[in-house]
mmCIF file of the N, C-alpha and C atoms, coordinates in Angstrom:
data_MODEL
# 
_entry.id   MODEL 
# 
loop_
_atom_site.group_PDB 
_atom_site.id 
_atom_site.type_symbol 
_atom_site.label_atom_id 
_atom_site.label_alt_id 
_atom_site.label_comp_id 
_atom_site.label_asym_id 
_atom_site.label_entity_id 
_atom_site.label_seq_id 
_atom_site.pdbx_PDB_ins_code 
_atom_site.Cartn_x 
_atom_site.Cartn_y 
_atom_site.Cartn_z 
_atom_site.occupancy 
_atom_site.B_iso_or_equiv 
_atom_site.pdbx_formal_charge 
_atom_site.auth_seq_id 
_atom_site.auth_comp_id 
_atom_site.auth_asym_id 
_atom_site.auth_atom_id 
_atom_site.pdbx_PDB_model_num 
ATOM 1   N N  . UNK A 1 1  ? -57.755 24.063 108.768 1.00 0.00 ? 1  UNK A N  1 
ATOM 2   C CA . UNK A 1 1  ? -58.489 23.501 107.649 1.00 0.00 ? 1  UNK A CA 1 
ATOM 3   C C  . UNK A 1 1  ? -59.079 24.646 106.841 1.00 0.00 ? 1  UNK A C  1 
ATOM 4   N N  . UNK A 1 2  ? -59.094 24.405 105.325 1.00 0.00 ? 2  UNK A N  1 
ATOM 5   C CA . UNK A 1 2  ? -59.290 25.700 104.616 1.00 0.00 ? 2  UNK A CA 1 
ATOM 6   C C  . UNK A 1 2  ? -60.962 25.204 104.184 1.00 0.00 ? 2  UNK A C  1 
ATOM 7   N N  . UNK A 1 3  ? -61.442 25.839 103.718 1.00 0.00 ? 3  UNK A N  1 
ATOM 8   C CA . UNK A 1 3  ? -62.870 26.037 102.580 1.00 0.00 ? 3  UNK A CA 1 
ATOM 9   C C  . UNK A 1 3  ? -62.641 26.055 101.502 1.00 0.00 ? 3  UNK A C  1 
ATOM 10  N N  . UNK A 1 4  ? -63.718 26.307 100.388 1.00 0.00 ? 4  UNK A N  1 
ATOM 11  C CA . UNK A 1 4  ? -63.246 26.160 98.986  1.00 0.00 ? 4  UNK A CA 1 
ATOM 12  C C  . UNK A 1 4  ? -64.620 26.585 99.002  1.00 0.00 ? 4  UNK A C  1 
ATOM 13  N N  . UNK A 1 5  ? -64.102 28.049 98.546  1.00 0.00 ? 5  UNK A N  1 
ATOM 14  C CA . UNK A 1 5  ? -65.473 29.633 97.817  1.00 0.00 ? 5  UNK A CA 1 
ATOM 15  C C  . UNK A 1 5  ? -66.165 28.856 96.751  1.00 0.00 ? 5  UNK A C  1 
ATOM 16  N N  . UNK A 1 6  ? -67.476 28.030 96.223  1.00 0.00 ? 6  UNK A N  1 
ATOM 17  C CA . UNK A 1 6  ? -67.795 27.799 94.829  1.00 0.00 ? 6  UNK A CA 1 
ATOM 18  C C  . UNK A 1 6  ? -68.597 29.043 94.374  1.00 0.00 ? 6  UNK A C  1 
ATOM 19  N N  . UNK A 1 7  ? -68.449 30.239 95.006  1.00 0.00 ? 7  UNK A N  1 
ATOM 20  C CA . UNK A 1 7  ? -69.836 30.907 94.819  1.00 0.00 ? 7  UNK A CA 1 
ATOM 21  C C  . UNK A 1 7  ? -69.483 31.310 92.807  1.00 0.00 ? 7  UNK A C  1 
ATOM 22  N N  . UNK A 1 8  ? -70.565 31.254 92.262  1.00 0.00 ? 8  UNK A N  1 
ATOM 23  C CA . UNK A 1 8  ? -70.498 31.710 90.578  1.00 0.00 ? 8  UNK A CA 1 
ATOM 24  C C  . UNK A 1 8  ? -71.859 32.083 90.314  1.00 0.00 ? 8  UNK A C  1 
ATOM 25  N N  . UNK A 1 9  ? -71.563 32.526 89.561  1.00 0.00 ? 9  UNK A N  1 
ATOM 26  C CA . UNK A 1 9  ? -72.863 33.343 88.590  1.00 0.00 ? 9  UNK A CA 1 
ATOM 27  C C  . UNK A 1 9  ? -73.802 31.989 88.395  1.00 0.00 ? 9  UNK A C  1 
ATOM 28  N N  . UNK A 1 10 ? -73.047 30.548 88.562  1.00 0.00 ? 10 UNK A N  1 
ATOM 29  C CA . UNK A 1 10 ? -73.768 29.599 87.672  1.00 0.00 ? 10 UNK A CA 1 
ATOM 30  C C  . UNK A 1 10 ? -73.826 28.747 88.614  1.00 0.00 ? 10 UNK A C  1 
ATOM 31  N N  . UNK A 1 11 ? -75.668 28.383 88.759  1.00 0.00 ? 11 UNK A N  1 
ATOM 32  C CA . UNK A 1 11 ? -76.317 27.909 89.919  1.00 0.00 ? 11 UNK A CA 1 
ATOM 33  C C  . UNK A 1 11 ? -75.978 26.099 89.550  1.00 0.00 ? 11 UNK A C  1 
ATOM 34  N N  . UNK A 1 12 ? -75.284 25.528 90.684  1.00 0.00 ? 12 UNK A N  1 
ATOM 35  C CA . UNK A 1 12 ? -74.326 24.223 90.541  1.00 0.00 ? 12 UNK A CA 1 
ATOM 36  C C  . UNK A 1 12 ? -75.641 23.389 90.444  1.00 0.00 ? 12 UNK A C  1 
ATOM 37  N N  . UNK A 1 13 ? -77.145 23.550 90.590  1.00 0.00 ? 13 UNK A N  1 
ATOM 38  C CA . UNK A 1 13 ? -78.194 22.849 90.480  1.00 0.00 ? 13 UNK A CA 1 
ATOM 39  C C  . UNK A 1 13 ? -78.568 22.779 89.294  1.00 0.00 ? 13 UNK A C  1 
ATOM 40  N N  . UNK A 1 14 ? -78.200 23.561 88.381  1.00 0.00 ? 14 UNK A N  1 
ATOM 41  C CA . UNK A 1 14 ? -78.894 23.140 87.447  1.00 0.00 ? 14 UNK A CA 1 
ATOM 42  C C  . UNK A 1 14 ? -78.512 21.788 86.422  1.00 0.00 ? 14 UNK A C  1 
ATOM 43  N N  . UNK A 1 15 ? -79.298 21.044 85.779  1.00 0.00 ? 15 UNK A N  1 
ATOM 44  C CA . UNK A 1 15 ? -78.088 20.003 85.115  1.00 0.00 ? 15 UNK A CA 1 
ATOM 45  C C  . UNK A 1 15 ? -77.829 20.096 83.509  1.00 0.00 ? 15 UNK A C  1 
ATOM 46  N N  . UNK A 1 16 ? -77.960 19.157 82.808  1.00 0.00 ? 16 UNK A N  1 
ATOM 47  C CA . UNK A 1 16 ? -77.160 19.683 81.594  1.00 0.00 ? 16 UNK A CA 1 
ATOM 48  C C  . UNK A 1 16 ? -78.144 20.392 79.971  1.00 0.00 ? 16 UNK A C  1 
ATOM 49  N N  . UNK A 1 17 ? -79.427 20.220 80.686  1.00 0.00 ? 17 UNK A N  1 
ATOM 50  C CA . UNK A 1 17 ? -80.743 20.642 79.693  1.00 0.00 ? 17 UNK A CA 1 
ATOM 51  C C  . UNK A 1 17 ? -80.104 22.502 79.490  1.00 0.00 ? 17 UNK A C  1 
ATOM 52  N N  . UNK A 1 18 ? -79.600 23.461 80.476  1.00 0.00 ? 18 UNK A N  1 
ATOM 53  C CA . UNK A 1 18 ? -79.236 24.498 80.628  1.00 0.00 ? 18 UNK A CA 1 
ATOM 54  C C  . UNK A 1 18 ? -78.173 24.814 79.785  1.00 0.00 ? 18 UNK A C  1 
ATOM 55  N N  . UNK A 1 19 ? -77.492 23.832 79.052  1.00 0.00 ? 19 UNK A N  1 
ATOM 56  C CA . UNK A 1 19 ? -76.134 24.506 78.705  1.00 0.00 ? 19 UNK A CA 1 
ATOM 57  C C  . UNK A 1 19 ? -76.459 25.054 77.088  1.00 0.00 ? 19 UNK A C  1 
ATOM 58  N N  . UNK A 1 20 ? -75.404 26.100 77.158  1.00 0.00 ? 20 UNK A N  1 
ATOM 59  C CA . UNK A 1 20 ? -75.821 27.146 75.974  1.00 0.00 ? 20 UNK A CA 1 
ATOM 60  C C  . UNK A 1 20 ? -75.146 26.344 75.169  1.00 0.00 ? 20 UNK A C  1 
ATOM 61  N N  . UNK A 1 21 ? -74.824 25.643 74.805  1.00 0.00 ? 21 UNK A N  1 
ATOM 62  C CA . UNK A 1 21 ? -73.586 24.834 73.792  1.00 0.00 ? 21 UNK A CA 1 
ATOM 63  C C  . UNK A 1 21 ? -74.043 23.210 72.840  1.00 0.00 ? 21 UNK A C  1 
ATOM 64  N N  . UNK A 1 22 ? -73.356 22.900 71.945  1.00 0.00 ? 22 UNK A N  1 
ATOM 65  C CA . UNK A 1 22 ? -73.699 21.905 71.470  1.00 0.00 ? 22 UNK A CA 1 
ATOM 66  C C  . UNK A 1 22 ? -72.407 21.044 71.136  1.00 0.00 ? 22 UNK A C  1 
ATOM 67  N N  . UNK A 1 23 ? -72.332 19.456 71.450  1.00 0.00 ? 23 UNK A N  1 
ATOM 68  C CA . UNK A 1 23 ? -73.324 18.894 72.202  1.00 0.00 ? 23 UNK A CA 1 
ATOM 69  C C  . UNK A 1 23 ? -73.605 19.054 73.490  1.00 0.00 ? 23 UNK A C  1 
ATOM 70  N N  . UNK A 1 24 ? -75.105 18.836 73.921  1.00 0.00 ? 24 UNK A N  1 
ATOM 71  C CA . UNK A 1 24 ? -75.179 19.410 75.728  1.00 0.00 ? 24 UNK A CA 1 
ATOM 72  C C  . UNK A 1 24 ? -74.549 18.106 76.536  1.00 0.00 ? 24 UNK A C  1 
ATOM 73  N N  . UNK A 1 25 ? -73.987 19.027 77.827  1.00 0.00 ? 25 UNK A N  1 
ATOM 74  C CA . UNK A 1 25 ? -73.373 18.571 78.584  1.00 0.00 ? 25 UNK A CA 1 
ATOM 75  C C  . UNK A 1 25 ? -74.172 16.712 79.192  1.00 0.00 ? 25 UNK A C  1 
ATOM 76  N N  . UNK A 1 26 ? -73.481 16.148 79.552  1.00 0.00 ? 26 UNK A N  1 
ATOM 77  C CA . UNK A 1 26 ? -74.139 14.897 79.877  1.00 0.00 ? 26 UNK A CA 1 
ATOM 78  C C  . UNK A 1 26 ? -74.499 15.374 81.494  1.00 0.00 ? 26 UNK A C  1 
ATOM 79  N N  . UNK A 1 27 ? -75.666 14.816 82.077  1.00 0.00 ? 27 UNK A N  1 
ATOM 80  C CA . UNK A 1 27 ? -76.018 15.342 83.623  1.00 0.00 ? 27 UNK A CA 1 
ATOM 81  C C  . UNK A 1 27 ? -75.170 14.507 84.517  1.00 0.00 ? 27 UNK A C  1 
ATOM 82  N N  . UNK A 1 28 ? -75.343 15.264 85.545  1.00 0.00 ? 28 UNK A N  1 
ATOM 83  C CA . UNK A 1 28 ? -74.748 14.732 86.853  1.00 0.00 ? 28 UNK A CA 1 
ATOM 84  C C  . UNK A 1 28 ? -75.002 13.293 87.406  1.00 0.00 ? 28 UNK A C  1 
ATOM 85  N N  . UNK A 1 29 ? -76.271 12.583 86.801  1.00 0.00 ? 29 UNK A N  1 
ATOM 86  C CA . UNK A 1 29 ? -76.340 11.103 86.602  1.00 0.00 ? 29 UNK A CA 1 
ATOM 87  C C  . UNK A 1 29 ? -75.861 10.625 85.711  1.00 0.00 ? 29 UNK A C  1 
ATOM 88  N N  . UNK A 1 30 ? -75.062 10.811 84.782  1.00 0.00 ? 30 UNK A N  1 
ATOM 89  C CA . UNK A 1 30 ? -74.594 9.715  83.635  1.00 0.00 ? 30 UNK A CA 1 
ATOM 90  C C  . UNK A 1 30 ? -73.473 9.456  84.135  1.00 0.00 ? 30 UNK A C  1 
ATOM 91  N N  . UNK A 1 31 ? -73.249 8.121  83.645  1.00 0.00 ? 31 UNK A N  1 
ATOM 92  C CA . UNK A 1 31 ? -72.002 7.210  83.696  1.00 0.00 ? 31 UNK A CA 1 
ATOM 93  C C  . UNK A 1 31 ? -70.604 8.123  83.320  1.00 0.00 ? 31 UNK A C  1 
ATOM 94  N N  . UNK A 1 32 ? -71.148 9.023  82.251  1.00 0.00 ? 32 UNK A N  1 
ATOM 95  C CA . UNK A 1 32 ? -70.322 9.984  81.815  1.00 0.00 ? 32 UNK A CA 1 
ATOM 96  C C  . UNK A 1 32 ? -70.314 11.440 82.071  1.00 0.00 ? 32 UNK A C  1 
ATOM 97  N N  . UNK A 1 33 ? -70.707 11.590 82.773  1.00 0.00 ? 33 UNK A N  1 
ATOM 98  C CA . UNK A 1 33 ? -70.516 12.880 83.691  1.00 0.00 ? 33 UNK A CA 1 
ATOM 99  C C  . UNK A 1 33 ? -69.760 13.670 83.584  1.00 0.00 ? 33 UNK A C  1 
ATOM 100 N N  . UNK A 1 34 ? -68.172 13.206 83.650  1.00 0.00 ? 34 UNK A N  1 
ATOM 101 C CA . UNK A 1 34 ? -67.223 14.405 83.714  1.00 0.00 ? 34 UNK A CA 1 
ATOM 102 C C  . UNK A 1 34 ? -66.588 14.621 82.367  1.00 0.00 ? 34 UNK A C  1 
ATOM 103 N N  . UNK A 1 35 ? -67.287 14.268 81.124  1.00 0.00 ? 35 UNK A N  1 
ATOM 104 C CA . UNK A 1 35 ? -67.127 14.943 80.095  1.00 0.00 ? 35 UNK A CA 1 
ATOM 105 C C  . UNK A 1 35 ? -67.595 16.317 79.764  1.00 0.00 ? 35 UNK A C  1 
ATOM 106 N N  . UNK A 1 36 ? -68.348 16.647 80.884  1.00 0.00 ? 36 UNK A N  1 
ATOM 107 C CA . UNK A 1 36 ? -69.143 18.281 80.543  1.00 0.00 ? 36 UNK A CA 1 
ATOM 108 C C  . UNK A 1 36 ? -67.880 18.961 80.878  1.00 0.00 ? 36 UNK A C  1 
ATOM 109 N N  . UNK A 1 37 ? -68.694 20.553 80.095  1.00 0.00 ? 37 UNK A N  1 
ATOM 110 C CA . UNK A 1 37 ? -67.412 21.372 80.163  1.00 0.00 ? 37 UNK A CA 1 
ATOM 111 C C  . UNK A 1 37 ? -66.884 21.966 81.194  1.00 0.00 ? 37 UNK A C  1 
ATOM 112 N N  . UNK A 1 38 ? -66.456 22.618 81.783  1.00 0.00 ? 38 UNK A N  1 
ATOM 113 C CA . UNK A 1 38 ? -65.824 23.111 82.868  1.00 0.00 ? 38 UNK A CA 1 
ATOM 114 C C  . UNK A 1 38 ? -66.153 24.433 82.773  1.00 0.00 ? 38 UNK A C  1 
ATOM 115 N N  . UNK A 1 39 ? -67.334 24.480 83.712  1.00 0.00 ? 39 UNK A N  1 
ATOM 116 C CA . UNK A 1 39 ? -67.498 26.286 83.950  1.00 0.00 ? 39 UNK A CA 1 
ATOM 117 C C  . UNK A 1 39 ? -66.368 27.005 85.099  1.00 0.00 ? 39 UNK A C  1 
ATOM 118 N N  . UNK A 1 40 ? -65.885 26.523 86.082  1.00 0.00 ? 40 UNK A N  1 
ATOM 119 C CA . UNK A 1 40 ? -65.092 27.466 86.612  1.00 0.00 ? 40 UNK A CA 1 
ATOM 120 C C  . UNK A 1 40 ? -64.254 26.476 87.028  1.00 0.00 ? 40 UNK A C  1 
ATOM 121 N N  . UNK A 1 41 ? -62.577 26.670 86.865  1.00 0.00 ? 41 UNK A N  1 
ATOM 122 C CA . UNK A 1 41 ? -61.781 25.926 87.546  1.00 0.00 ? 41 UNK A CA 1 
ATOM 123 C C  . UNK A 1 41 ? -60.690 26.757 88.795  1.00 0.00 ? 41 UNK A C  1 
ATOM 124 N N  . UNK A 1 42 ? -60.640 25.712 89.522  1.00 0.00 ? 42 UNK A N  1 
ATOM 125 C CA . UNK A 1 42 ? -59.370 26.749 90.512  1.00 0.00 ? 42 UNK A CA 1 
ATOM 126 C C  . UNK A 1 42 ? -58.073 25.564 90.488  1.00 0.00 ? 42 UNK A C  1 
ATOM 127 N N  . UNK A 1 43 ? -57.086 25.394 89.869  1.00 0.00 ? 43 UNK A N  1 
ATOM 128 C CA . UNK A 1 43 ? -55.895 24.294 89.860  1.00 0.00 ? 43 UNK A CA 1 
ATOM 129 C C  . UNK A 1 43 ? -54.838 24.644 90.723  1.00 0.00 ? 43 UNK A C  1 
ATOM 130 N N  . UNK A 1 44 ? -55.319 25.528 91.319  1.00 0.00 ? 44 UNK A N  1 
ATOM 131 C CA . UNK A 1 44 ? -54.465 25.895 92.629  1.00 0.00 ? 44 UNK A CA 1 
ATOM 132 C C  . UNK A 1 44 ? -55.242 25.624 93.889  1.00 0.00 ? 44 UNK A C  1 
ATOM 133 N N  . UNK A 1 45 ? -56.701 24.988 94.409  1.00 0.00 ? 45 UNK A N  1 
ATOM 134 C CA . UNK A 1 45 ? -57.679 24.764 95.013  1.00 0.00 ? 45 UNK A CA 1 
ATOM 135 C C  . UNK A 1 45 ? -57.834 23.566 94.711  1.00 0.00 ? 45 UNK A C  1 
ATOM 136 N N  . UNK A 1 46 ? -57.352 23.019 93.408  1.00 0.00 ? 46 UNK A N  1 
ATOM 137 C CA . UNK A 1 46 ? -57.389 21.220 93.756  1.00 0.00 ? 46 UNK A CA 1 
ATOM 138 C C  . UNK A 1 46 ? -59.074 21.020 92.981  1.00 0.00 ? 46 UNK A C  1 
ATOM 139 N N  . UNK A 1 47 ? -59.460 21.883 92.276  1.00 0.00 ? 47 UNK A N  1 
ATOM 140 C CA . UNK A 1 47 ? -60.748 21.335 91.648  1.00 0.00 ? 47 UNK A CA 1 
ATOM 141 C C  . UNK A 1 47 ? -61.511 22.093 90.294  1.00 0.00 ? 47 UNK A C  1 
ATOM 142 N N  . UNK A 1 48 ? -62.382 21.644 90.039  1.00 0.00 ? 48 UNK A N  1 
ATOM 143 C CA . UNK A 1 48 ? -63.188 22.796 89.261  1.00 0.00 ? 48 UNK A CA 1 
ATOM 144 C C  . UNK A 1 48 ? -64.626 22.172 89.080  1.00 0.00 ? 48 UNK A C  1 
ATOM 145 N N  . UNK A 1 49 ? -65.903 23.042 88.726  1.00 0.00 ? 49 UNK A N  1 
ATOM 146 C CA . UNK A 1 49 ? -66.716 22.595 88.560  1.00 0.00 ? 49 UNK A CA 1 
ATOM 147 C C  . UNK A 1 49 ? -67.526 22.554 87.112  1.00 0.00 ? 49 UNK A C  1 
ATOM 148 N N  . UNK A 1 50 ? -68.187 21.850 86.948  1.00 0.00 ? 50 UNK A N  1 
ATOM 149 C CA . UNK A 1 50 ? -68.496 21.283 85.552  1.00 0.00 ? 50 UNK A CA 1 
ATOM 150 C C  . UNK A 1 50 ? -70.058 21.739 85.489  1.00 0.00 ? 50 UNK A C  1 
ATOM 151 N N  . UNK A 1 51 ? -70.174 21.580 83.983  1.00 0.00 ? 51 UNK A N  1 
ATOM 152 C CA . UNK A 1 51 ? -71.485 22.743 83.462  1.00 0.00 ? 51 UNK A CA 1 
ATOM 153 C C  . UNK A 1 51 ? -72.559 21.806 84.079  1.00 0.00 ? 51 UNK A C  1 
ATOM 154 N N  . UNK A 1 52 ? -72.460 20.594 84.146  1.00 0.00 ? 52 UNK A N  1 
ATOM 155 C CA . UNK A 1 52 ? -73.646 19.769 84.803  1.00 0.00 ? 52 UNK A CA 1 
ATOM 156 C C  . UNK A 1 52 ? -73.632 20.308 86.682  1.00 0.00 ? 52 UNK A C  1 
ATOM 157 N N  . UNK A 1 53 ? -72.748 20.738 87.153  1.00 0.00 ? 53 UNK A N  1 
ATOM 158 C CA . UNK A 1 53 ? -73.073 21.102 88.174  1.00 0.00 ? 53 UNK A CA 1 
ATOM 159 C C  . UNK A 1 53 ? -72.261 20.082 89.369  1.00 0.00 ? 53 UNK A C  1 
ATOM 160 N N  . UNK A 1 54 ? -71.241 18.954 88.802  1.00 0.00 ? 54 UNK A N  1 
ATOM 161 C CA . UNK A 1 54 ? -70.233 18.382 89.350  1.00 0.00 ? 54 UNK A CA 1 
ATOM 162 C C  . UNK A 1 54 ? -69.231 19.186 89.758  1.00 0.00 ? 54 UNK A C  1 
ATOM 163 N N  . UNK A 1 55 ? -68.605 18.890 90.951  1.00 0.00 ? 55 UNK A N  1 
ATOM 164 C CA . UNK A 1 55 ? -67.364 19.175 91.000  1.00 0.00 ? 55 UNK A CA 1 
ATOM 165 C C  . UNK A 1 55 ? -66.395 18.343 91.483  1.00 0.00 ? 55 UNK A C  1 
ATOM 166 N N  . UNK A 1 56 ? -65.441 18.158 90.465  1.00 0.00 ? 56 UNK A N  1 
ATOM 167 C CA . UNK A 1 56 ? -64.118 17.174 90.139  1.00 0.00 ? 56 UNK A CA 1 
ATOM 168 C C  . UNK A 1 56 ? -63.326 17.881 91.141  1.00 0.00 ? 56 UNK A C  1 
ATOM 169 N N  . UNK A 1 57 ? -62.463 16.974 91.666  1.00 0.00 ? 57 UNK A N  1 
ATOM 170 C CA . UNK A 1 57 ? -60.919 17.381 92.201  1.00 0.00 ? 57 UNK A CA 1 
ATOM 171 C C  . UNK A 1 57 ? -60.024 16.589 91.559  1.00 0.00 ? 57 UNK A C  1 
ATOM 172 N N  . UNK A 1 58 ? -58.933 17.059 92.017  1.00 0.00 ? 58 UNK A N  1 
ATOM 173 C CA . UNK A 1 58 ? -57.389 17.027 91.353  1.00 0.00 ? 58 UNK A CA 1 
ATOM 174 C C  . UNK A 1 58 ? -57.202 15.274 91.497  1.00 0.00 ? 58 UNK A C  1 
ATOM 175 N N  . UNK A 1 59 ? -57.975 14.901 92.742  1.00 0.00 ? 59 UNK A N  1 
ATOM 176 C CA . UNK A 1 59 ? -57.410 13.455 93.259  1.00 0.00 ? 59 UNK A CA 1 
ATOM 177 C C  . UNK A 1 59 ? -58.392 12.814 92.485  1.00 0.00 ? 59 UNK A C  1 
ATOM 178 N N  . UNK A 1 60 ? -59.207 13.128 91.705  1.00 0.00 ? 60 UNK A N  1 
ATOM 179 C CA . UNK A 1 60 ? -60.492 12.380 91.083  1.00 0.00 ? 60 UNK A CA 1 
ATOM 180 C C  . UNK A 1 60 ? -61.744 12.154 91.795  1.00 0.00 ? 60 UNK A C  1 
ATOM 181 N N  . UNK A 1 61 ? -61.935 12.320 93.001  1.00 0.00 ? 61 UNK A N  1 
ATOM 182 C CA . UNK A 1 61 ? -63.143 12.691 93.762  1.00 0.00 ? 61 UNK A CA 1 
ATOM 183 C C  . UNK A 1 61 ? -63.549 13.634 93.111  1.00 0.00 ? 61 UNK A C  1 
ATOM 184 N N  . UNK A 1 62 ? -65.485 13.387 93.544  1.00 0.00 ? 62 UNK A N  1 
ATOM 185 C CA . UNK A 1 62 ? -66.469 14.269 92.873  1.00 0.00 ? 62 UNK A CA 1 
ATOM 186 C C  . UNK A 1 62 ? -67.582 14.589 93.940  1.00 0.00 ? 62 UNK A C  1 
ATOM 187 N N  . UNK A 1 63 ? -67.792 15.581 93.732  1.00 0.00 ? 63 UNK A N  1 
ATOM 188 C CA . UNK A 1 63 ? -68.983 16.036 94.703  1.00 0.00 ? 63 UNK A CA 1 
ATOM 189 C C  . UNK A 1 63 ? -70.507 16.830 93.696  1.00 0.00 ? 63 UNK A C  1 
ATOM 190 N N  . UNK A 1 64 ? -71.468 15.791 93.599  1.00 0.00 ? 64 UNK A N  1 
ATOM 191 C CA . UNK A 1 64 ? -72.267 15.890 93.048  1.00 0.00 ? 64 UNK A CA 1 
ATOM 192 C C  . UNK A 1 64 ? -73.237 16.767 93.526  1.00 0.00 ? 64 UNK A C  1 
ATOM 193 N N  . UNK A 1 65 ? -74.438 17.652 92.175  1.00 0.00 ? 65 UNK A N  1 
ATOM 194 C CA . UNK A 1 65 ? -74.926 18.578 93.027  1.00 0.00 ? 65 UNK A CA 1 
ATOM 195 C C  . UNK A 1 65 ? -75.865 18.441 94.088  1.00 0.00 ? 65 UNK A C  1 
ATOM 196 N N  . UNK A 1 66 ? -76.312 17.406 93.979  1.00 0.00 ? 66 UNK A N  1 
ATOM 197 C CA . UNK A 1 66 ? -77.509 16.513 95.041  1.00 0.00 ? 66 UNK A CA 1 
ATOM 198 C C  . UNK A 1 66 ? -76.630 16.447 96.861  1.00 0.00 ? 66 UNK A C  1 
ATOM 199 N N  . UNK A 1 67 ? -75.259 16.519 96.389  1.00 0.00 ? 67 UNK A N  1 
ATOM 200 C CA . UNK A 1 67 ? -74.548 16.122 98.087  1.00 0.00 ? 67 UNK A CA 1 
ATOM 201 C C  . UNK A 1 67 ? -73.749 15.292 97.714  1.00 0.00 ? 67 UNK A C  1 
ATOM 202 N N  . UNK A 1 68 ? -73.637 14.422 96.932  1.00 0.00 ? 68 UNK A N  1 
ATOM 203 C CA . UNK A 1 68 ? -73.282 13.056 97.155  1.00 0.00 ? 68 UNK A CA 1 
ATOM 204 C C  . UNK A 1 68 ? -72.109 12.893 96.816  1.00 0.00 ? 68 UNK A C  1 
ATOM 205 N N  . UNK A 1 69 ? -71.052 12.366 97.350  1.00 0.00 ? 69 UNK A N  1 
ATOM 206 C CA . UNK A 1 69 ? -69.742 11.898 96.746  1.00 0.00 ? 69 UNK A CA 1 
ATOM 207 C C  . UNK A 1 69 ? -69.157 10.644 95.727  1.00 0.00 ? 69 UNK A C  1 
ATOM 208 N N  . UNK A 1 70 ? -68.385 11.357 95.300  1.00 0.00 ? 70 UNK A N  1 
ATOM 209 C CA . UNK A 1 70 ? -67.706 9.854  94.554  1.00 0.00 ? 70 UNK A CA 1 
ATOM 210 C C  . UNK A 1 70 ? -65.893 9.944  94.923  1.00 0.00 ? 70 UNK A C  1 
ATOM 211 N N  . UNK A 1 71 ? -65.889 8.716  95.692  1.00 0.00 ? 71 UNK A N  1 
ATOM 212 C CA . UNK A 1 71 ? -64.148 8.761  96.678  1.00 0.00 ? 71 UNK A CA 1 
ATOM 213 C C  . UNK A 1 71 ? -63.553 8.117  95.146  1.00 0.00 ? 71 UNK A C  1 
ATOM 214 N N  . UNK A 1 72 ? -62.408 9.107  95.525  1.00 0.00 ? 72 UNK A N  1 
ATOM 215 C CA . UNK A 1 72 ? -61.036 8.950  94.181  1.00 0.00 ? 72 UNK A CA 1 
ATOM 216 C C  . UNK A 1 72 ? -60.791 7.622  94.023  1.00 0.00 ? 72 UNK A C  1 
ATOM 217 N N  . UNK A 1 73 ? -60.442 7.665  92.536  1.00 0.00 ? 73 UNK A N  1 
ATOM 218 C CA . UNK A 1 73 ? -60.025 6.374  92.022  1.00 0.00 ? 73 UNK A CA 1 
ATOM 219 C C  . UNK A 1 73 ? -58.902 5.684  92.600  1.00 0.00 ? 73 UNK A C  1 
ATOM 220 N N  . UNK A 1 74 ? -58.871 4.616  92.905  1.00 0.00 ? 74 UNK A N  1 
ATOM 221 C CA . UNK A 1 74 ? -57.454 3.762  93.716  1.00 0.00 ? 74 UNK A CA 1 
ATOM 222 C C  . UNK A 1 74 ? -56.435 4.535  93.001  1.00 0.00 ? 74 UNK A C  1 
ATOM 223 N N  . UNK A 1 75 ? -54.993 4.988  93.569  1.00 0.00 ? 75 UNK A N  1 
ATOM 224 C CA . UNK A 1 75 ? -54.145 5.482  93.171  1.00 0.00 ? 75 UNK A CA 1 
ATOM 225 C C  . UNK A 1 75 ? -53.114 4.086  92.397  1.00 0.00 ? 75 UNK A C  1 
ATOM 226 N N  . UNK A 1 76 ? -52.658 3.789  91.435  1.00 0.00 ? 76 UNK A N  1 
ATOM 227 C CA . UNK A 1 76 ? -51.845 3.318  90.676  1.00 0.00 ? 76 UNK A CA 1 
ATOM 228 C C  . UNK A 1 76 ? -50.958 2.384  91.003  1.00 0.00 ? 76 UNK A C  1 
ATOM 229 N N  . UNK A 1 77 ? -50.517 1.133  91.168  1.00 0.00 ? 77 UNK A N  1 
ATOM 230 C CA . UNK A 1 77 ? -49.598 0.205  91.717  1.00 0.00 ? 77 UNK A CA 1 
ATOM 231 C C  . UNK A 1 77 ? -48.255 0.506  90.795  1.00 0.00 ? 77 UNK A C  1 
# 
């Protein structure tokens, strides 16, 4: 079983009041969440993490910065 390094310059706690950009990122509580931008991605690691401090995977699971998960969307009939 492998790991997955998040270490970055950019502390995954912070939420979207921090972002240098306009419009600011939506936080890690909104409905809309994974519209923030993508501070570091790995698409060979199956994920990347977002300026609110989410991190998306490839399968659509999310691992929020609090701990908490969100299990991937039903896959497609």
């Amino acid at each position: 079983m492998s790991t997955i390094d998040i270490t970055t310059s950019h502390d995954s706690r912070q939420s979207a009041r921090h972002c240098h950009h306009q419009p600011l990122c939506p936080s890690a509580d909104a409905p809309d969440r994974d519209a923030a931008l993508i501070r570091v991605a790995h698409p060979e690691q199956g994920w990347s993490l977002l300026c609110n401090g989410v991190i998306v995977f490839e399968d659509t699971g999310e691992l929020l910065p609090d701990g908490r998960t969100i299990p991937p969307l039903p896959a497609p009939r």
